[in-house]
Each structure stands twice: as C-alpha cells, then as structure tokens.
C-alpha positions in Angstrom: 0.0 0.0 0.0 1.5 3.3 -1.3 2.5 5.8 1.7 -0.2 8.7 1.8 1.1 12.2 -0.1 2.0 14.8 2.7 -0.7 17.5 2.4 0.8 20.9 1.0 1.3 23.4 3.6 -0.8 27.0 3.8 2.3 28.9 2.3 2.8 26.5 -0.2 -1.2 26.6 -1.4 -1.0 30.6 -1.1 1.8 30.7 -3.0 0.5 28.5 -5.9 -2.8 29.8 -6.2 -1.2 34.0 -6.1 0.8 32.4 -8.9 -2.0 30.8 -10.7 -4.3 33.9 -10.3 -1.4 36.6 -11.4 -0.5 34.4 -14.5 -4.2 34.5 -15.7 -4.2 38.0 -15.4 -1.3 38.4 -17.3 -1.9 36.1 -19.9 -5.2 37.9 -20.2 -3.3 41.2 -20.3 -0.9 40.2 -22.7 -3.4 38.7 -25.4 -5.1 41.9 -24.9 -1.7 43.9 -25.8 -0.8 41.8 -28.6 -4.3 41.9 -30.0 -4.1 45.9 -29.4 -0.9 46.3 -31.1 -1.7 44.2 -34.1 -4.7 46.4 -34.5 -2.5 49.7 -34.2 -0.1 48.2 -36.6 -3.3 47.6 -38.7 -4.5 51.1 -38.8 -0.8 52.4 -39.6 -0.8 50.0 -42.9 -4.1 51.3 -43.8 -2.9 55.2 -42.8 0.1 54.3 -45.2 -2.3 53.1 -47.7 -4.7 56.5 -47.6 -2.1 58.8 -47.4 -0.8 57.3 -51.0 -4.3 56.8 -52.5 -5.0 60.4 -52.0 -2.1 61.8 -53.5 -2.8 59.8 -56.6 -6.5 60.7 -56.9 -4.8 64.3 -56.6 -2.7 63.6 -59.3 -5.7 62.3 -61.8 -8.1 65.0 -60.7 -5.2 67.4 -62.0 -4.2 65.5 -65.1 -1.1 64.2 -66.1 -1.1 64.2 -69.2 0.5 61.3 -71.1 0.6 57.7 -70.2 4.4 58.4 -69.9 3.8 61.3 -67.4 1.5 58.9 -65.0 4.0 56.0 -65.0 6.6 58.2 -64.1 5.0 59.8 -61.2 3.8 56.3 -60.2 7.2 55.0 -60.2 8.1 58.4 -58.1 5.6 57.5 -55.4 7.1 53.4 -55.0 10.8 54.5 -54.6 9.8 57.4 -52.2 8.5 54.5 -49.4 10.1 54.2 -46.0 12.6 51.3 -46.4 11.1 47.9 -45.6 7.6 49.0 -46.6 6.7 47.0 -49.9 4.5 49.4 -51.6 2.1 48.4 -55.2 0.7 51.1 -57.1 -2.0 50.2 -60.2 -3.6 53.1 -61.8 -6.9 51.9 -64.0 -9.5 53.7 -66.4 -13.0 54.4 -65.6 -13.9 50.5 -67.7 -11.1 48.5 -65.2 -8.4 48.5 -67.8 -4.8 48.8 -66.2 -2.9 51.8 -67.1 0.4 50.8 -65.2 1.2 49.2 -62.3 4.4 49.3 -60.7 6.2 47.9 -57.6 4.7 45.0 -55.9 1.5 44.9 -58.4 3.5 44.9 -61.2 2.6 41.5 -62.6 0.3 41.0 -60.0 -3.1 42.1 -61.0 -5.4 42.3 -58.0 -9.3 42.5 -59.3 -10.6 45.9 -58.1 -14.0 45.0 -56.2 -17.4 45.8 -58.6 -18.5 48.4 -56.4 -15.4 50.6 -57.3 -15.5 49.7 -61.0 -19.4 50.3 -60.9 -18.9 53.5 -58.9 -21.5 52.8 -56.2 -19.3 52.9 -53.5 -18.2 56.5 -52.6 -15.4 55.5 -49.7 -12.2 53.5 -50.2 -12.5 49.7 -50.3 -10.2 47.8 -48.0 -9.4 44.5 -48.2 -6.5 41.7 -47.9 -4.6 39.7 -50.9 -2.1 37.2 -51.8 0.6 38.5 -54.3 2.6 35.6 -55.9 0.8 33.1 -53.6 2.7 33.8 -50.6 2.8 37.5 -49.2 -0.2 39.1 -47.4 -0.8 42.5 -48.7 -3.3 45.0 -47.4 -5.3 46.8 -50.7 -7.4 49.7 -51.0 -8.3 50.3 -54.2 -10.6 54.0 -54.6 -12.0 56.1 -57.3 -11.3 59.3 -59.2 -13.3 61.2 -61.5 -11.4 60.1 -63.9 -9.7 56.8 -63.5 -9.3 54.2 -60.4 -5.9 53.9 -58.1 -5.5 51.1 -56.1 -2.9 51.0 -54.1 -1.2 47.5 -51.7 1.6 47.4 -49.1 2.8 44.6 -47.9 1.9 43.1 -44.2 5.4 41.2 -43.5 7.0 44.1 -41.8 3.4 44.7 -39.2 3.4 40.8 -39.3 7.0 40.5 -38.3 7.0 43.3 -35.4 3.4 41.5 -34.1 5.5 38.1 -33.8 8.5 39.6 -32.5 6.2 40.7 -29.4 4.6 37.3 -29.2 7.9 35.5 -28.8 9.0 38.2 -26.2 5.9 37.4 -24.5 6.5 33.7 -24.5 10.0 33.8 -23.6 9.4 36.3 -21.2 6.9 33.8 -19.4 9.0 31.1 -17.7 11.1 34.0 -15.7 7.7 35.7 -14.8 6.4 32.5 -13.4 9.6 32.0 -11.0 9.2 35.8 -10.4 5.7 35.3 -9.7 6.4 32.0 -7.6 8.7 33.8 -5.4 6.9 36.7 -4.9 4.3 34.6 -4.2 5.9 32.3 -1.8 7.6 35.6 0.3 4.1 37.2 0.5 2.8 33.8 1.8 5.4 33.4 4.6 4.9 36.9 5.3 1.2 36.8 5.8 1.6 33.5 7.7 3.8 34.1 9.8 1.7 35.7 12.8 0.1 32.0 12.8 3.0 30.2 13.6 3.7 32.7 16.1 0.0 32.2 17.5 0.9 28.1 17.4 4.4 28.4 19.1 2.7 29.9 21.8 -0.4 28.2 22.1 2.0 24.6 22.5 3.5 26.2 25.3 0.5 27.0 27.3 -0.6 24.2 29.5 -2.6 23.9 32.9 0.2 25.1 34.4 0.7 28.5 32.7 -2.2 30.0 31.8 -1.4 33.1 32.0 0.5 33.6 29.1 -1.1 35.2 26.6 -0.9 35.4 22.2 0.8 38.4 20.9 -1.3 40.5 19.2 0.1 43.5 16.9 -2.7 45.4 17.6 -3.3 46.0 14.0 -6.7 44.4 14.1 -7.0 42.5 11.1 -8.5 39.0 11.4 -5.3 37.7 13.2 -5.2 40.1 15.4 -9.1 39.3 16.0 -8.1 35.5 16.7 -5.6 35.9 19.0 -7.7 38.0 20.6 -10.2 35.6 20.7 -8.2 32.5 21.9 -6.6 35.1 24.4 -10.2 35.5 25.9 -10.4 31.5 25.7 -7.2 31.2 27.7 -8.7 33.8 30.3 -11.8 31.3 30.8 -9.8 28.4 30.8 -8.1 29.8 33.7 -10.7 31.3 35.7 -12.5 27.9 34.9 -9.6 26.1 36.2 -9.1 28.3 39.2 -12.8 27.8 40.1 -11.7 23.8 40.1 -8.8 24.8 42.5 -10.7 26.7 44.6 -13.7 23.7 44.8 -11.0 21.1 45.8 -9.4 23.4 48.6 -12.6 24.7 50.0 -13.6 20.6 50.0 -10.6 19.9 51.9 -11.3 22.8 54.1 -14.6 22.0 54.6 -14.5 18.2 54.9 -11.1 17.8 56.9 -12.7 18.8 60.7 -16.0 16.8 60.1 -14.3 13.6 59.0 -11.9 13.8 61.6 -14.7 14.2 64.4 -16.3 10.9 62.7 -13.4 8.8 63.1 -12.7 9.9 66.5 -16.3 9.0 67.4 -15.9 5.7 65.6 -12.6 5.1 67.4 -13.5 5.8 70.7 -16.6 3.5 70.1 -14.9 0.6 69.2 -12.2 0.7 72.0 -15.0 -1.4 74.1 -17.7 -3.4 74.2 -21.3 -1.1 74.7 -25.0 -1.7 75.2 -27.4 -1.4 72.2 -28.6 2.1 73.3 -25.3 3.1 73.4 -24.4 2.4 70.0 -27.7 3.9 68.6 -26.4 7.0 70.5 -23.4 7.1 68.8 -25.2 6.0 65.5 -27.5 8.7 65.8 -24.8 10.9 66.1 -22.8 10.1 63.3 -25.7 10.2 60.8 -26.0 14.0 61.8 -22.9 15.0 61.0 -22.9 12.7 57.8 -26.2 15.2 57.1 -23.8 17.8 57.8 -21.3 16.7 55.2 -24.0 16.0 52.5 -25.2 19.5 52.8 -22.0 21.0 52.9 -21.1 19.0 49.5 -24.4 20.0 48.0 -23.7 24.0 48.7 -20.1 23.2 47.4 -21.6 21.9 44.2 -24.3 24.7 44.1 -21.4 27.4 45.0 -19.4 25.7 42.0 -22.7 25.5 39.0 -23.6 29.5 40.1 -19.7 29.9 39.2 -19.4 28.6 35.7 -22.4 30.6 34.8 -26.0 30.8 33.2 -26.6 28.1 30.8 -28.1 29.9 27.6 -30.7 27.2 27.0 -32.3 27.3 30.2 -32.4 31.8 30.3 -36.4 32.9 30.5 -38.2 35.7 31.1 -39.4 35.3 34.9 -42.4 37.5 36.3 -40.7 38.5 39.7 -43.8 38.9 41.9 -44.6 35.4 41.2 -41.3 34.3 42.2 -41.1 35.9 45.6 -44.2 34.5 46.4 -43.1 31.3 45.9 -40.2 31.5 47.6 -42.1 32.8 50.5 -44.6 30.3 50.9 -41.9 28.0 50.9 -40.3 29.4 53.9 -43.1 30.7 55.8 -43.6 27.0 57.9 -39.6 28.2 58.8 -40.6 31.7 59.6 -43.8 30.4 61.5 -41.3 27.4 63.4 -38.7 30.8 64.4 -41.1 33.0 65.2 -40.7 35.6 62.6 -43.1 37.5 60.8 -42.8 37.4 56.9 -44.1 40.4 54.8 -44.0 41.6 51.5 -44.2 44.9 50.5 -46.1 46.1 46.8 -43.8 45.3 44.3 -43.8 46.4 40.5 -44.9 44.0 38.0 -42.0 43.2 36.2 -40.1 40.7 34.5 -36.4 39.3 34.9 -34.2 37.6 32.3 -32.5 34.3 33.7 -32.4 31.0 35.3 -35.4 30.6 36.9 -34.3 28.0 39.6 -31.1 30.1 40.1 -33.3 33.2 40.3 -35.1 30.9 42.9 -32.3 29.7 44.9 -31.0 33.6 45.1 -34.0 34.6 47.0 -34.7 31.5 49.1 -30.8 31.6 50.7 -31.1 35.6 51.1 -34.2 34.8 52.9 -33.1 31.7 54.8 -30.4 33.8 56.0 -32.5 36.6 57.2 -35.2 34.2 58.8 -32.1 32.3 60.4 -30.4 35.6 62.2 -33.6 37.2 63.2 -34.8 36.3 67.0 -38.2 35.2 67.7 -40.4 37.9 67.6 -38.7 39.9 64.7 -39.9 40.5 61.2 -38.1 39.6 57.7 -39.5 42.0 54.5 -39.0 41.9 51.0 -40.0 45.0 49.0 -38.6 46.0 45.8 -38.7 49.0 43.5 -37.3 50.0 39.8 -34.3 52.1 39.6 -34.0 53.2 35.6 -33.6 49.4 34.1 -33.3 47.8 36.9 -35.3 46.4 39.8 -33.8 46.6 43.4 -35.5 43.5 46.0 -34.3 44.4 48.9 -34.4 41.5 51.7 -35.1 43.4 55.3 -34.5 41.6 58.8 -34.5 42.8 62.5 -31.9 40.6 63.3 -28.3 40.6 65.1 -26.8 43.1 62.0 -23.2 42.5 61.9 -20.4 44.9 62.5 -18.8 47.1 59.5 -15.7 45.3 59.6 -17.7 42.0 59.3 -19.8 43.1 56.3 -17.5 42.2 53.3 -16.4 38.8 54.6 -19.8 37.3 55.3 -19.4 36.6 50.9 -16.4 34.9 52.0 -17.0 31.2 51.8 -17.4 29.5 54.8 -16.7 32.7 56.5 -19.0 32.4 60.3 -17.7 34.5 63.3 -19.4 35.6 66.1 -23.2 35.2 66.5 -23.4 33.4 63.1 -20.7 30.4 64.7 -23.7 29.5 66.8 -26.4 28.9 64.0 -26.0 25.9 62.2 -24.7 26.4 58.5 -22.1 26.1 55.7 -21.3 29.6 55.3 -21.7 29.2 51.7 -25.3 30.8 51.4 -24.4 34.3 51.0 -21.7 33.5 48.4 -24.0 31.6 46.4 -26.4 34.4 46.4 -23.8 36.6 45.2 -22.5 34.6 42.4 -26.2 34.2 41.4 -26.4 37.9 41.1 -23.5 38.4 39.0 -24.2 35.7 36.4 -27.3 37.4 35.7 -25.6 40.7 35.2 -26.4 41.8 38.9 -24.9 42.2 42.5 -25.9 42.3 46.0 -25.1 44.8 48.9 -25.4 45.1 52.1 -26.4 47.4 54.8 -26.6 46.3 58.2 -26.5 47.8 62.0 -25.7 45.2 65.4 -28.7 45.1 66.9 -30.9 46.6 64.6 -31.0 44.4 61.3 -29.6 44.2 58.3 -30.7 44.6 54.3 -29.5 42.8 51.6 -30.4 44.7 48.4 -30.0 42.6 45.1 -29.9 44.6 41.7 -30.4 42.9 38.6 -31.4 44.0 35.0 -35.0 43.8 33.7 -36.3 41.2 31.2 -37.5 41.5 27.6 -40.5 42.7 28.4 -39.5 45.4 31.4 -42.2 47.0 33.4 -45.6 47.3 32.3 -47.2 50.0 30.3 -49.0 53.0 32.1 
C-alpha cells in the first residue's frame, strides 16, 4: 500500500494559487496587448495606404497628361516609401483596364471590387490579398473622376513586429512564473507568519501557565481578531480552572474537621464493648454529621454550578412577583417554626431575564439567611422598587446586624464569626447568592446595623418585556 502524499502546507497553497491567479491576469493582459498592437499596426498599414491613394487621386483630378507622365509619377511614389515597406501602385480607367502598375502589383493584378469599378461605392474599399501566392498584402483600391488607383503594401514588416512581441511574451513567461512564484511564496510566509507565532505559543501554554497570553500587533486585522479571541479563551480556561482549584481546597477545608470528628467517634466507640442504646447514641450521632457533610457537599456543588455561569438554554423571562411568592410560601412553615413575621411589600410587576431555579435559589438563601439571624419575635421583609432598568429587591430583617468590619467577609465562603458560629450552617449561602447575582448581570449589597438588622439589596437587570405599560 502506497504511503499517503504529505498534504501541502498553507504557504505553499498561497503561493501557488497568487501564482495561478497573477499568471491569468497576465496572460489575459498580454493577449489583450498583442491583440491591441496588431490592430494599431493595422491602422498604420491602412494610414500608409490612404495617405498614398489620396495623393494619386490628386494627381488624376489634375491631369497628367501622357501615359508616360503617369507612370513616371507612379514610379516616383514606389521608390519614395520608407525602407522595408513593400509598396504596389496600379492606376486603371473608368472600364477597369490597367494603365500601369508598378512595384509589388506589377505582374500581379489584383481584381478591383465591382462596387469601385461600378462606382457605387463613394469611400475607399479595404481589403486583404495574396501576391505571388505567398505574401499578405493590405489593398485599398478607390476612385477618381477620372480613373481608379488602387494602391497595396505589404503586411510582412506589421506581421514581423506582431510576432516579435509574441515570442517576447513567450519567452518572457518562464522568468515571470519564478518571479511570480517567489513573490508569491515571500508574501505567503509573510502573511503567515503571525500564525506560527499564535501556534508556538499556544503549545507552550498548558494547565500550568495559563497566563501567558498570544501576541497581538494590535493592528486588528483578522489575526489580530483571533488571538484576541483564543486570548479570551485562555482567560476562561483559567478562571475555569481556578474555580476547580478553589472547589478542591474549600472541599478539603470543609471536609477535613468533620471527617476527623467521625473517626474519632468511631474510634473511641470501638475501643469497648457497649450496650445497644449506646451504639444507637453514637449511631444517631454520626448520621448528623454525615447530614452535615452532605449538605455541605451539596452548597459546594451549588457554589461551584452559580460559578461557571448561566446556561443559555435554560435563560427565560421570569415575572418576579410570582417568584417571591413562591419563595415565601416556601419558607413561611420556617418563619412560622422561628417566630418571625414574613411580609411583602407592593412590588412592581416586572419581568427578569434568567435561570429561573437560580433566580429561585437567590431569593430563598437571602431569605433563609435573614429568617435564620432574626430572633423570635422579629420580622423579615421583601419589598422592591425599579431604579432606571433595573429592579432593586431588597431582603429586610430585624436581626443581630453585623459589624462594619464583618460586612465584606460574610461573601467569603465558609466565612461564620461571632453570633453566626452559633447557628448551624455552611457559610456558603451568601456566596452563592452573590454569584447568582453576577451571572445574571447583577450584584448584591449590604447594609446592616448590630442590633438593629440588616438589608440585603439585590440589583439585577430587567427582562425582555420590562415594566408594564401606564
């Protein structure tokens, strides 16, 4: 089996077809010269022609007198031609009977077409002949009052400059094409050679050095544009990657002390023999903190899906009053088991572009965290209100409030200090929430006093359909 043919590179398929295309267009260019210049050469064989037929109607509109007068000035005319020009001058009567002929139509009778001999033709008559059987000779025969000139010069020396240029053109060919080839081949490598620039660099990238970057010349052509592009790719690649990092430390984080506690339990369990109730006890146990680890995992996973983004397919128009009363009614048996009142404010009736279980799981862990922090007998309100294009919900609580210097670190994962150490949780809610938000083109901010409460306000852009016509 025959070893497959090595594809042609780029450059080499470049060069070829700039070749290809630029000898077309020259071929095309050079018929069109040679086919231009043969005409020209044409026109001054015919201008030769004219110039002489109008001296000799001249000459028989005057009179000449004798035959013997006419054949001399005929003979005059032939020997004053430009060297190389074959000239044939033949003077007939009104009937078509010669009167002389000298130079190359001596001997040579050419028949004068019937429309000169008949007189019904009042401009010259131009054609082509054979003189001897061989030489091409351009005739215009024309007549005078008194007698018809015809006058033929011979083609060889037009014919001979016309194939001179088309042997200059042919030999000229071979050198253009290696001309053309080379040109071809630079402008190719040239062009190119941002690519293997872009490739160079993109085999040195790996997981471990994403952050180099492509080169761009700034010129913004469509190289430029795709570097740009994969340079853009790279930067997700690594943020995606550093989102993986991040997952597998805050795991170990996360998982180390609880797994720990377990196998201490489990250790100190089996260092002795113990009644039934007492390993239920220590059963019972154990499955709360495997609960503990489950839910932990499960925010993880939640914390790490709100990271990578909103999936395009799954983005809808959501009516928000709709959604906050749903996520309301699905926490008021928490509210009611707390204590805390649950209200909602009016709120416009608007629409939001997104997820709608993200949209949903924003809410419900704003609002878990505000029904969570407030003490029994406090009150949790959402109200919201539009601002321009967007809509502001604002999540209200009467709760503990945490200090200033607390405020930015409760979107820390797993961040719980104070009053919040004591309430059971991940400490991924709030950054969850806020990676919610900025997928769907939002944020979330705080404002909270110890003591008093605290209000989460989440902005977010309206939907297609915005709010509703007055």
């Amino acid at each position: 089996m025959a070893s497959a043919r090595a594809p042609l590179s780029i450059q080499t398929k470049w060069a070829v077809r700039y070749t290809a295309a630029l000898l077309v267009s020259i071929s095309i260019f050079a018929f069109y010269v040679y086919a231009r210049i043969d005409r020209n050469l044409e026109q001054d064989a015919r201008l030769v022609l004219e110039l002489q037929a109008q001296e000799l109607v001249q000459e028989l509109a005057d009179g000449t007198g004798s035959t013997e007068g006419l054949t001399e000035y005929v003979e005059r005319h032939v020997a004053s031609a430009e060297p190389g020009v074959m000239l044939g001058i033949a003077v007939y009567d009104l009937a078509g009977n010669l009167l002389v002929a000298r130079g190359s139509l001596q001997g040579h009778g050419v028949d004068v077409p019937r429309e000169v001999l008949r007189g019904g033709r009042n401009t010259p008559a131009v054609y082509k002949a054979e003189l001897g059987g061989r030489a091409s000779y351009l005739v215009l025969a024309t007549r005078a009052p008194n007698g018809i000139v015809q006058v033929a010069v011979s083609q060889h020396r037009f014919e001979e400059r016309a194939r001179h240029l088309a042997w200059v053109m042919v030999l000229a060919l071979p050198l253009l094409l290696l001309l053309t080839l080379g040109t071809g081949w630079l402008l190719a490598r040239g062009s190119l050679r941002p690519i293997a620039q872009i490739t160079a660099t993109a085999r040195r990238i790996t997981g471990a050095n994403l952050d180099e970057r492509i080169p761009t010349t700034g010129s913004g052509d469509e190289l430029d544009q795709l570097a740009a592009t994969l340079n853009d790719m790279i930067a997700r690649l690594r943020e995606s990657m550093e989102r993986m990092r991040q997952f597998s430390a805050d795991a170990a984080h996360e998982l180390r002390t609880p797994l720990a506690a377990l196998r201490s339990q489990i250790e100190v369990t089996l260092e002795k023999e113990r009644t039934p109730s007492e390993y239920r006890g220590v059963l019972s146990g154990l499955l709360e903190e495997v609960e503990t680890l489950g839910d932990a995992v499960h925010a993880m996973l939640r914390l790490a899906s709100s990271e990578a983004g909103i999936d395009p397919t799954r983005r809808a128009s959501v009516a928000l009053v709709p959604l906050l009363d749903e996520v309301m009614d699905f926490f008021e048996p928490v509210a009611d088991e707390h204590e805390v009142e649950l209200r909602r404010t009016s709120c416009p009736e608007v629409s939001i572009s997104g997820d709608p279980t993200w949209l949903h799981q924003l809410f419900a862990n704003l609002l878990h965290n505000a029904i969570k922090y407030t003490p029994a007998g406090g009150r949790v309100t959402i109200e919201a209100a539009l601002h321009g294009g967007r809509i502001a919900v604002r999540v209200r609580d009467t709760g503990v409030g945490i200090p200033k210097s607390e405020q930015e670190r409760v979107f820390a994962r797993f961040h719980r200090t104070g009053a919040r150490q004591e309430v059971p949780g991940s400490g991924l809610g709030l950054p969850i929430a806020r990676e919610i938000a900025r997928a769907h083109g939002g944020s979330i901010e705080l404002e909270s006093t110890p003591g008093v409460g605290s209000t989460f306000t989440v902005w977010l852009p309206l939907g297609d359909h915005g709010p509703p016509a007055p």
